[in-house]
C-alpha positions as CSV (number, residue, x, y, z in Angstrom):
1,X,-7.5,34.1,30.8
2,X,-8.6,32.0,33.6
3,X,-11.4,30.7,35.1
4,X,-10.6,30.4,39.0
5,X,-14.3,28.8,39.6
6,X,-13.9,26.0,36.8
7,X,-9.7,25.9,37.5
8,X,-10.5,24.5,40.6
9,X,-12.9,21.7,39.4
10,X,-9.8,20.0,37.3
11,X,-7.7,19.5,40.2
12,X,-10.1,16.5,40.9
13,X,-10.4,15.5,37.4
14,X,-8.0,12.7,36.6
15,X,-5.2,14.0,33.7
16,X,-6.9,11.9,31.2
17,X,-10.4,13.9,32.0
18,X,-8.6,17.2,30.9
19,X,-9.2,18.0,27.4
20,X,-7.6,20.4,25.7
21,X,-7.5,22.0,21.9
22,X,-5.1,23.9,20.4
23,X,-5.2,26.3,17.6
24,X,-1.9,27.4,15.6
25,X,-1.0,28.4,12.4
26,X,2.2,26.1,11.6
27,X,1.5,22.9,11.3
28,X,5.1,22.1,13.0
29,X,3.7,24.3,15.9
30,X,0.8,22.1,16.3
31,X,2.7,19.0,16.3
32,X,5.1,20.3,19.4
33,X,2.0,21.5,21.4
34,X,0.2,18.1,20.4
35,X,3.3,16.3,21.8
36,X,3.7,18.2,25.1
37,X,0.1,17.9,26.0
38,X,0.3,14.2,25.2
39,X,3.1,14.1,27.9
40,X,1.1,15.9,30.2
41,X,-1.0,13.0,30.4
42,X,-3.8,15.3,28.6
43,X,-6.7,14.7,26.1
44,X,-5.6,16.4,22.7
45,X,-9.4,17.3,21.4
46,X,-8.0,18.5,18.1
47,X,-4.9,20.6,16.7
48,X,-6.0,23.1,13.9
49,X,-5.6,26.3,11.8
50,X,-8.1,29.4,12.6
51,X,-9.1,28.5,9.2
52,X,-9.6,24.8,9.8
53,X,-11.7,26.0,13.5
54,X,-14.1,28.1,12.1
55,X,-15.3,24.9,9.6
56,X,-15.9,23.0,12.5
57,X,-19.8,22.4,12.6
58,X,-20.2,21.9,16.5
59,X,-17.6,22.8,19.4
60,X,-16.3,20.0,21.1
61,X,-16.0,20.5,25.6
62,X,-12.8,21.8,26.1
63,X,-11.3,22.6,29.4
64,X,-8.0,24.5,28.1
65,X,-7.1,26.3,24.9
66,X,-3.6,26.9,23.9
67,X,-4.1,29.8,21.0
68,X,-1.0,30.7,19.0
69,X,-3.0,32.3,16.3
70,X,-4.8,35.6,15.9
71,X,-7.5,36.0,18.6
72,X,-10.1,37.2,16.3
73,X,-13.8,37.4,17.0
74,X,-14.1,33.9,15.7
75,X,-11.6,32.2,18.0
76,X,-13.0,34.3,21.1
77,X,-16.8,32.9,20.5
78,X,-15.4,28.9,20.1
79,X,-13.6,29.4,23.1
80,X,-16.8,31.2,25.3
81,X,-19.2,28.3,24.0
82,X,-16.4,25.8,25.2
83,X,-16.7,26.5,28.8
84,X,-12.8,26.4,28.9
85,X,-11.0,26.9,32.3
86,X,-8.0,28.4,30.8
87,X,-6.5,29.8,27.5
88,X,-2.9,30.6,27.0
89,X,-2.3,32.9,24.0
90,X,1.2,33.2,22.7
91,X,4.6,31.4,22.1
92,X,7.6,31.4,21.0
93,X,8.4,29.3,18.2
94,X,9.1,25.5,18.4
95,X,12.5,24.0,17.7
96,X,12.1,20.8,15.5
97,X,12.3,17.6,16.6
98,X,15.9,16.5,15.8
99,X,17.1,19.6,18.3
100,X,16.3,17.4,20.8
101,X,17.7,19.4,23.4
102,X,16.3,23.1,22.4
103,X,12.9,21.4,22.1
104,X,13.1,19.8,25.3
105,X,13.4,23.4,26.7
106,X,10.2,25.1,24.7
107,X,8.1,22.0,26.5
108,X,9.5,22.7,29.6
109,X,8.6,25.8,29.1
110,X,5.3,25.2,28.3
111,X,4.6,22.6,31.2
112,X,6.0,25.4,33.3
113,X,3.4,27.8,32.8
114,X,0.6,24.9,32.7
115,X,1.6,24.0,36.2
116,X,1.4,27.4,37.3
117,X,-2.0,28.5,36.0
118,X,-3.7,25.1,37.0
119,X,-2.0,24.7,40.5
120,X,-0.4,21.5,39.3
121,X,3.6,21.3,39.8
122,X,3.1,17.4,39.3
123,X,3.4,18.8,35.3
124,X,7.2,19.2,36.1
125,X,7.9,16.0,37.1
126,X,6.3,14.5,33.6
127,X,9.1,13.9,31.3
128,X,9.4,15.0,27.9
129,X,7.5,13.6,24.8
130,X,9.9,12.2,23.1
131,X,8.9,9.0,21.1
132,X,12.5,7.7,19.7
133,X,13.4,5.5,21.9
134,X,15.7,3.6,19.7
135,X,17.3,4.2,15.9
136,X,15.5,3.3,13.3
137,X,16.4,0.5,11.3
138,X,13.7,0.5,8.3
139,X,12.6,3.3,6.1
140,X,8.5,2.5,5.6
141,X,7.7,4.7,2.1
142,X,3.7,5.1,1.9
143,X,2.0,5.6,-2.0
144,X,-1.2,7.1,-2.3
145,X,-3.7,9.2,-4.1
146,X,-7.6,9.1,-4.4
147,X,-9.2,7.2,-1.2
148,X,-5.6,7.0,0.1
149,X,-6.1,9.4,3.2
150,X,-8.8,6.7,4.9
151,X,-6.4,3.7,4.1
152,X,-3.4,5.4,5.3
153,X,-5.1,6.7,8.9
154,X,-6.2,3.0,9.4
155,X,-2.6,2.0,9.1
156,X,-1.2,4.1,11.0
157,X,-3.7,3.5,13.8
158,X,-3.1,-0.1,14.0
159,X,0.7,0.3,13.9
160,X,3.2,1.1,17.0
161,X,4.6,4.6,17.0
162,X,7.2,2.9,19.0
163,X,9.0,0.4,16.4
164,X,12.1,1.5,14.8
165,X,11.0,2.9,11.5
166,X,10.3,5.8,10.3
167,X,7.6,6.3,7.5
168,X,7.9,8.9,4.4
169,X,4.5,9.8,2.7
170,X,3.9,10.4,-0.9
171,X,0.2,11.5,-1.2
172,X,-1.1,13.2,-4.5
173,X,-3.0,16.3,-3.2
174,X,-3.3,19.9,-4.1
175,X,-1.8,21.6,-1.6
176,X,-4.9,23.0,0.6
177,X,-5.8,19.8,1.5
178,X,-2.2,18.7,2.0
179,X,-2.4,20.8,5.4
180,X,-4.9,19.4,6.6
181,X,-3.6,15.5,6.0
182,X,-1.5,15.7,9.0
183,X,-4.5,16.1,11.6
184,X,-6.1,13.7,9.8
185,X,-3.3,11.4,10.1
186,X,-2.4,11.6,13.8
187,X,-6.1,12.0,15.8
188,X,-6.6,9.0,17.5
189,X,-2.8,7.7,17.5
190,X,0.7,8.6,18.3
191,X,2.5,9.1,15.4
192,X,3.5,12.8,14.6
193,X,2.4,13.5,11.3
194,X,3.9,16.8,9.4
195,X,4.3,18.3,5.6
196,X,8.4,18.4,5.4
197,X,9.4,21.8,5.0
198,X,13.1,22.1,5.5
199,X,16.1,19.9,5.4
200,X,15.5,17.1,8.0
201,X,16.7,13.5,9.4
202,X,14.5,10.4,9.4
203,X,13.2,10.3,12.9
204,X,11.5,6.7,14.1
205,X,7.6,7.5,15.5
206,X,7.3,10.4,12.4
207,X,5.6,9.9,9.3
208,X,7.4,12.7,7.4
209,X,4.3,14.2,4.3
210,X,6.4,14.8,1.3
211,X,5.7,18.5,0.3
212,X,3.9,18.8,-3.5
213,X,5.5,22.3,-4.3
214,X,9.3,21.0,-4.2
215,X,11.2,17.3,-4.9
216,X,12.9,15.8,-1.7
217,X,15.9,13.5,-2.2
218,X,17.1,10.5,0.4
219,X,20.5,10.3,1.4
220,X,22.9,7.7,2.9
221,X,23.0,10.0,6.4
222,X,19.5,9.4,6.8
223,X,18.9,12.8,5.5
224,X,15.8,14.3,3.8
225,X,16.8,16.7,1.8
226,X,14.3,19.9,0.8
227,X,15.6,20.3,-3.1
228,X,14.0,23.8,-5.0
229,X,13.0,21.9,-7.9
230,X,9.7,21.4,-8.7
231,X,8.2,18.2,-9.4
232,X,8.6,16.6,-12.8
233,X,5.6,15.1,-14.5
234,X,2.6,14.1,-14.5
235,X,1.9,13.7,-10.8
236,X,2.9,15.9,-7.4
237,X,4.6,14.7,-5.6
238,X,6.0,12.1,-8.0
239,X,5.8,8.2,-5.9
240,X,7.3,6.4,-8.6
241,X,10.8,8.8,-8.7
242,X,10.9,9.1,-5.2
243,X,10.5,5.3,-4.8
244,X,13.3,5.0,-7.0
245,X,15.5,7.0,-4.7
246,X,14.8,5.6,-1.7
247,X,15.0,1.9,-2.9
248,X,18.8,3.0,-4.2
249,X,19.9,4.8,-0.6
250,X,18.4,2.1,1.5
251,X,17.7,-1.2,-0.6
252,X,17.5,-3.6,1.5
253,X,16.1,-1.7,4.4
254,X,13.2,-0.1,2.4
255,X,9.4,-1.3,2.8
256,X,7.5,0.7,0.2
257,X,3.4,0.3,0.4
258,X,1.2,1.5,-2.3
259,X,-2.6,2.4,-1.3
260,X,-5.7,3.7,-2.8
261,X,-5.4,5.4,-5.6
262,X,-5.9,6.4,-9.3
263,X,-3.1,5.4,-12.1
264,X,0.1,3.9,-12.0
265,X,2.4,6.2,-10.4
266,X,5.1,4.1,-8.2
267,X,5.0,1.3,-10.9
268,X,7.8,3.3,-13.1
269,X,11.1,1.6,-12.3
270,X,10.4,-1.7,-10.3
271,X,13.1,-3.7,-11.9
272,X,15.4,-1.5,-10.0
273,X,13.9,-1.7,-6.8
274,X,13.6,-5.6,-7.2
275,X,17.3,-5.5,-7.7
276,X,18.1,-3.7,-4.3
277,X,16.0,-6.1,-2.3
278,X,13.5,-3.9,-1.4
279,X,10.5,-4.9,0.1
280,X,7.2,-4.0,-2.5
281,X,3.7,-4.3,-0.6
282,X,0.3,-3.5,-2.1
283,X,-3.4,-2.8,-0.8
284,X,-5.9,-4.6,-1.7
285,X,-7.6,-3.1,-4.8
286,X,-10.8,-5.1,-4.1
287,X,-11.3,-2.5,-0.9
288,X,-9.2,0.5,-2.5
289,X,-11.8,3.4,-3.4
290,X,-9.5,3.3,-6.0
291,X,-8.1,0.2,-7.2
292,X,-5.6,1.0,-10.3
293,X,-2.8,2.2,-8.3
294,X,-2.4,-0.5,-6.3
295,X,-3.8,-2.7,-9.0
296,X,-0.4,-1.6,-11.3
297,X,1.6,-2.6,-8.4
298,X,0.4,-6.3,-8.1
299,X,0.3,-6.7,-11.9
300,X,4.0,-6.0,-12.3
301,X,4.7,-8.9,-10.4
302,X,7.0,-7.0,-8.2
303,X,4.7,-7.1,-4.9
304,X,5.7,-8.7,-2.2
305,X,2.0,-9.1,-0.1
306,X,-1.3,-7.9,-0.5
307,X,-3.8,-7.1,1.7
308,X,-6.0,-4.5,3.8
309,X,-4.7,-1.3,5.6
310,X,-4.8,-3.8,9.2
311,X,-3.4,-7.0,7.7
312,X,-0.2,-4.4,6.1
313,X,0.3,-3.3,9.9
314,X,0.5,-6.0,11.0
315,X,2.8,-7.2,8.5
316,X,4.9,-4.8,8.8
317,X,5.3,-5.5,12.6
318,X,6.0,-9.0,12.0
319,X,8.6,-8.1,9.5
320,X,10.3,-5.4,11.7
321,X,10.0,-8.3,15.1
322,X,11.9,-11.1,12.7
323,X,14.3,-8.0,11.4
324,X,15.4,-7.5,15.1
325,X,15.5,-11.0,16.1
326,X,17.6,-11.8,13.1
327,X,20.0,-9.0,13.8
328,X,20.3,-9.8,17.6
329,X,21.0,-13.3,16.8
330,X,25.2,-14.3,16.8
């Protein structure tokens, strides 16, 4: 659906001017639409459910809709009061990321038919998203729980997408709201942001959400490793065993940061972590909604820095500069 009237107003607009929201039911879908319009040069408005859109208390201007959902009543009437001057309804499924060379096809594919219905063929010529421009060399593994959503987004948004790491997130949650932590993650950066869901390897740019229904396990491949075991325990998904893991596949090249939260989950085994060499970093509980969790951390006298969601970014990027420097150096 097209609007030729308002179609031919964007060819004027600059590609930073175009906005444009898209609504799918996999959260893995939204990422790879999210990506390609990124390399578009486009503004991603938002990325949600039908569920999450009809919440939405006012509708943002939005020039083109990509729908891969049911076109309900609902959907129709956000995109009418929009003004949009296209909507594309429909696609095929989205490889993941690590099929680097299937997934470069669906966004060609994609670009294709954006170039087509907006008289652009520049689109073409834009190369794919594709964020990993080197290996990683550092696993980053996030804590959290109560207040930890706030903390985490502010870390992520002052930390380059574009350093070799890759970032694992443990985040207690039930698991309605866990869907919606990876648009809350990503808007306003470039990170890609999803709830693991099968078998996958650590990508650097990703902060991989570790599912609450089912354990994950690290491996020496750089694997992550979807088990069908539940959870253990008190807490889902359990930090403190996962940290465990990941100290013993990586040691050395394992930052694990506790944030906001409630209890002591992640504080379980850091003798062993201490004895791999793993790097231990807290928040500051004196600006934690909720200080315990990070409070447990610091008392064990395990942590390796403290401070605010900014200062640990920052941190972190000094740590991964000197890594690189040291391992460039004869």
């Amino acid at each position: 659906m097209t609007d030729n009237t308002r179609l031919a107003l964007l060819q004027d607009k600059d590609s930073r001017d175009i906005t444009v929201l898209v609504v799918a039911e996999s959260q893995h879908q939204r990422l790879a639409f999210s990506e390609t319009v990124r390399s578009c040069g486009f503004t991603l408005v938002d990325s949600v459910s039908r569920a999450q859109l009809q919440h939405q208390r006012q509708q943002p201007q939005v020039d083109i809709w990509l729908v891969d959902s049911d076109y309900d009543d609902h959907v129709a009437t956000a995109i009418a009061a929009s003004y949009s001057s296209a909507v594309l309804v429909g696609f095929s499924q989205a490889p993941y990321l690590n099929e680097a060379q299937h997934y470069g096809k669906w966004q060609r594919k994609l670009k294709r038919k954006l170039a087509h219905i907006l008289s652009m063929p520049a689109l073409m010529a834009s190369p794919t998203y594709h964020r990993r421009a080197e290996p990683w060399r550092l696993v980053v593994l996030l804590g959290a729980s109560m207040g930890g959503p706030s903390a985490v987004k502010a870390f992520l948004d002052n930390l380059s997408p574009t350093l070799p790491i890759c970032i694992l997130l443990a985040h207690h949650f039930n698991q309605s709201m866990l869907e919606t932590l990876p648009r809350i993650l990503n808007r306003h950066n470039e990170w890609g942001c999803q709830v693991i869901s099968t078998t996958q390897s650590l990508q650097s740019g990703h902060c991989l959400i570790v599912p609450i229904d089912r354990q994950i396990v690290c491996d020496s491949e750089g694997r992550v490793i979807l088990l069908e075991n539940a959870w253990t325990g008190d807490y889902k998904p359990a930090i403190g065993q996962l940290l465990k893991n990941a100290s013993d596949v990586y040691g050395s090249e394992l930052v694990s940061i506790i944030f906001s939260g409630m209890g002591c989950d992640g504080s379980q085994y850091l003798g062993t972590i201490q004895d791999n060499h793993s790097q231990l970093w807290a928040q500051d509980p004196s600006i934690s909604t909720c200080p315990s969790q990070p409070q447990a951390i610091i008392d064990s006298g395990y942590c390796n820095f403290i401070g605010s969601p900014e200062a640990l970014a920052q941190k972190l990027t000094d740590y991964v500069n000197k890594m690189s420097t040291d391992f460039s150096e004869p």
